[in-house]
N, C-alpha and C positions, 0 to 999 in steps of 0.2 A: 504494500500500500504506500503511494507517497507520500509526501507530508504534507501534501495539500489536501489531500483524504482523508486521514488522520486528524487535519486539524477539524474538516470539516463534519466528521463524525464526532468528534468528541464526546459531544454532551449531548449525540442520539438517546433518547428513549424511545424502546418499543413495549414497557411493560403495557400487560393487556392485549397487545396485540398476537396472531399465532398465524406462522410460516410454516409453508410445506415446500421440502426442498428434494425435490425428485436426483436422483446419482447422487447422495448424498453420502454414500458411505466411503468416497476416497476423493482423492484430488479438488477441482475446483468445489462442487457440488458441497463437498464438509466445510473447504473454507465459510461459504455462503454461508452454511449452516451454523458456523462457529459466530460469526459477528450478528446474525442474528439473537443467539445466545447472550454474546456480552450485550448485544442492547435490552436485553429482558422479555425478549419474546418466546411465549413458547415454540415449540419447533417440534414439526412431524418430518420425519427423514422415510425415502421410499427406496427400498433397494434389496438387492438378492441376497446379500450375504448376511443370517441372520448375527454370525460372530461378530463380524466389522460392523453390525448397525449397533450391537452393541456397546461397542468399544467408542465409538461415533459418540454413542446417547452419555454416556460416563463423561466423555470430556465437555460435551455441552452444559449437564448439569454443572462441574466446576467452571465455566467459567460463568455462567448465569449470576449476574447479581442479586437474581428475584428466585433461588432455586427452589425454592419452597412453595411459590405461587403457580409458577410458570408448569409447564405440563410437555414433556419429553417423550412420544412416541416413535416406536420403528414400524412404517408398515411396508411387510413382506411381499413382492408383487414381480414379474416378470415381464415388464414395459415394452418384451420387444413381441408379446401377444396380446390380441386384441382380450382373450379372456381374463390376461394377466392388470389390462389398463383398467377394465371394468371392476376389476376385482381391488385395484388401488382406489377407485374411487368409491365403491363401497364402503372399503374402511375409511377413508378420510369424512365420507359424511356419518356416519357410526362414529366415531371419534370428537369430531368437533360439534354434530351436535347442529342446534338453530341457530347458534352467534355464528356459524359459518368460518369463514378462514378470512388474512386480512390479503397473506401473499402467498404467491405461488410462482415457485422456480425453479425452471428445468433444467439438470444439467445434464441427463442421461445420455449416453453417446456411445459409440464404438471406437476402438483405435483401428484407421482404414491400414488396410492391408490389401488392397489391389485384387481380391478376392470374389468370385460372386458365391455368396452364401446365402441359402434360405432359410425362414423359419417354418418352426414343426407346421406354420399353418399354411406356407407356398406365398411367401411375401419376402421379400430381398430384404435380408437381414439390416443393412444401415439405412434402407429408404423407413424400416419397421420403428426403427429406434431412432432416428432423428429426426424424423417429420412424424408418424405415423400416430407415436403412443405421443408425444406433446401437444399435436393436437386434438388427438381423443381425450386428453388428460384433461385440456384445458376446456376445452370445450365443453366436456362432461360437467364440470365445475362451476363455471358459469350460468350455468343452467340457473334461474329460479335469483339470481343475486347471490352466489353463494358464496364466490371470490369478493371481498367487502373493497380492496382494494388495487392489487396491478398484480399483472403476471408477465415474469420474463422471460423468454428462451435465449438458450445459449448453445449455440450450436458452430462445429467449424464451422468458416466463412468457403465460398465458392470463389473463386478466380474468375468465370467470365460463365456466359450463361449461352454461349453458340455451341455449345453441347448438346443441351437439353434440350429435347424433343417432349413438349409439354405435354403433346396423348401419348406417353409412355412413360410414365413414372417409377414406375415399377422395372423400367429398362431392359427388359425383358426385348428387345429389338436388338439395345446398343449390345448386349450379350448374343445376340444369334450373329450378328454382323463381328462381333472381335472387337466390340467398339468401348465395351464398357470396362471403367478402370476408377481407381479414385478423383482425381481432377473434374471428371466428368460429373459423380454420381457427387461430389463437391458442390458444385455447379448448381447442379439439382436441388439440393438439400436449402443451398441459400435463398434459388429462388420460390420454395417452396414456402419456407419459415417467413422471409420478407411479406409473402402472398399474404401467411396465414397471422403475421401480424396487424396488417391494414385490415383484414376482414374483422379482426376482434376487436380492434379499436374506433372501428367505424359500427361494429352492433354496440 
């Protein structure tokens, strides 16, 4: 963080308020999760690894200034299936209840590997998990007012988007041609998330 961030968090408060921070159990997604903490907010972490959300939920309560008020959940889910997005968002309205959530932030992702991979249910593995389950996540959430105030994604960025053949998302083309690799499906992912951020802040 720089010190122009630092100064400008300082003396954030978020007691009262409560974060759901999707990839939460390593890398960016915990940081997230961490400074939510120190500002007092409770925090729901969503991720597969029951141990590491564990471990995750231990250090949020230290650093929480409000650890006694505030409210520390992991919820269990596999974001790169659609059962698995539905089934995150069951628990998070089971959990939080009528007061709803305040944020919601994704940082679920894959590390690209140049690979075409499916999932168990015939959907390209990183088109599943970087576009797919964020905006089933978010969208699902939304519903009814339930998100009380901003949702972010965070996703790689794309390099240029004359790759992307927008009736094929799924790339399932750029794979039969030799065509599909990271850069590309890069590409995609950007102009997919950009898409799906105008549509959410325009409803």
């Amino acid at each position: 963080m720089t010190a122009l961030a630092r100064n400008a968090n300082k003396g954030l408060s978020l007691i009262g308020k409560t974060a759901v921070c999707s990839g939460a159990t390593q890398g960016i997604g915990q940081g997230v999760a961490k400074r939510f903490s120190e500002a007092g907010a409770s925090v729901y972490i969503i991720g597969r690894n029951e141990q590491r959300g564990s471990q995750v939920l231990d250090d949020l309560r230290k650093a929480s200034p409000d650890a006694s008020r505030a409210d520390f959940q992991f919820i269990k889910a596999d974001l790169s299936l659609t059962t698995g997005i539905k089934d995150a968002c069951k628990q998070v309205l089971q959990k939080a209840g009528s007061n709803g959530i305040n944020y919601l932030v994704q940082t679920q992702g894959m590390t690209p590997n140049g690979r075409w991979e499916e999932t168990s249910e015939g959907i390209e593995s990183r088109f599943a998990i970087q576009c797919l389950s964020k905006f089933g996540l978010a969208a699902s959430l939304l519903e009814n007012g339930f998100i009380k105030d901003s949702v972010l994604f965070v996703a790689a960025p794309g390099t240029s988007t004359k790759d992307f053949d927008g009736t094929d998302p799924g790339m399932k083309k750029a794979k039969a041609n030799n065509k599909y690799g990271f850069f590309s499906s890069a590409a995609r992912d950007s102009v997919v998330i950009d898409s799906m951020t105008e549509e959410f802040a325009a409803a």
